[in-house]
N, C-alpha and C positions, 0 to 999 in steps of 0.2 A: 597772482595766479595767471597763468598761462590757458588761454582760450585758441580753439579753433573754430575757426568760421568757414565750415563747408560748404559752396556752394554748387547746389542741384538744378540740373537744366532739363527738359525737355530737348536732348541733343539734337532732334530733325528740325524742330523749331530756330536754334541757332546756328545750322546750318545753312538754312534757308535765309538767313539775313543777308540784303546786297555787303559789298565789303564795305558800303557807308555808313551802314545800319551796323556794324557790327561796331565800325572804327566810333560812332558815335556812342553806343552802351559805354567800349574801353573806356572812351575821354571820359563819361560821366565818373564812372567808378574810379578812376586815375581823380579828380577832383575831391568826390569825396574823403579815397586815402590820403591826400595831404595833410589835413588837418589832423587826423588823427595818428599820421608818420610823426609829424610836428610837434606833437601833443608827445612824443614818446611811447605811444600805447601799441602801434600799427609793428609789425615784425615782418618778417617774410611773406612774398604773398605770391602765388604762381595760377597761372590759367593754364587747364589742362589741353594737352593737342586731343583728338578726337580718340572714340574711347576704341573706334577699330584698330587704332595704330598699337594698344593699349594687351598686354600680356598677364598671364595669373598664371603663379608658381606656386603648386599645391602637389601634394600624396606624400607619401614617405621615400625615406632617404634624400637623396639630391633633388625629388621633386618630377614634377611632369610641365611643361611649359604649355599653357594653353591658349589659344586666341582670346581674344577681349577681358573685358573686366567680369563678365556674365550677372549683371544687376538685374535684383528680382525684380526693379518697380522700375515705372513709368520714365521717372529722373534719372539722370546720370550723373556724378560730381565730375564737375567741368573744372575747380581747381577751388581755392585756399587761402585765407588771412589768418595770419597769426598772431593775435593781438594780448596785450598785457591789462589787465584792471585787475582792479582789489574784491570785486562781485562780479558776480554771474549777471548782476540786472545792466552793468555797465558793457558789458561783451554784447547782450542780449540789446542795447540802444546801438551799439555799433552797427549791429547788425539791420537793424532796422535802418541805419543811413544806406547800408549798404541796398537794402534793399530798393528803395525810395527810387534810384537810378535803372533799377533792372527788377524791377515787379513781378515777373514770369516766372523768378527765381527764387527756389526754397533752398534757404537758409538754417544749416545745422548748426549750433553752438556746442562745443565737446568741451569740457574740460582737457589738458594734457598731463597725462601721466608723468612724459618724459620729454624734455627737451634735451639735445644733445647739437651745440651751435657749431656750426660751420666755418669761421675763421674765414673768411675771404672764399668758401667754396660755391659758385654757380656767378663769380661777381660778372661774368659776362656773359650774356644770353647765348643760350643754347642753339645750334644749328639744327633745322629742322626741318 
C-alpha cells in the first residue's frame, strides 16, 4: 500500500530560519530518507516553495485562479514522502523518523488512492 506523508509547518516559523538552520533540518531529513530510499519503501518526495507563490483553481467551468493555497489552520503543508509498506503502523514509524529531525512539524499519513508514476518526469530540479 501506497502512503503519503504530508508534511505541515508553521510557514512564518520556517521562514524565519538563518539559511543554516534551515540547510541543517534538509541535511537531517536527507539522512533519515536514505535508509528508507535503501530499504525500497521511500518514493518521491518534494518540499514545497512557499505557500504565497502557491495558486487554487476552483468554481465552475475552466475555474477561477486564485492567490494562495487559503488553509484554514495554523500549518501549511510545506511538501511530501511517498512511501510504500504492507501497514499503516509501518508508514506511521516512518513517520515518526521523520519527525525525530524536525519536531515542529505535523505529520499527516493518507492512504493513496491513486498512483500514476512519472517515467523519468521532474528527474531534474525545478527552476525557481
Amino acid at each position: 500500500m501506497l502512503y503519503a506523508i504530508l508534511a505541515y509547518h508553521v510557514e512564518d516559523e520556517v521562514l524565519a530560519w538563518s539559511p543554516a538552520e534551515d540547510a541543517a533540518v534538509v541535511a537531517k531529513v536527507i539522512e533519515v530518507q536514505a535508509p528508507l530510499r535503501a530499504s525500497g519503501h521511500l518514493g518521491p518526495a518534494a518540499r514545497l516553495d512557499d505557500t504565497q507563490k502557491a495558486r487554487t483553481l476552483r468554481g465552475p467551468g475552466p475555474g477561477i485562479v486564485l492567490d494562495g493555497p487559503f488553509a484554514e489552520t495554523k500549518e501549511q503543508l510545506l511538501g511530501f514522502h511517498l512511501v510504500e509498506y504492507d501497514t499503516e503502523d509501518e508508514a506511521i514509524a516512518a513517520a515518526r523518523l521523520l519527525r525525530q529531525v524536525n519536531p515542529s512539524a505535523v505529520y499527516e499519513i493518507r492512504p493513496v488512492k491513486l498512483y500514476v508514476p512519472a517515467d523519468g518526469f521532474g528527474a531534474t530540479p525545478s527552476k525557481g
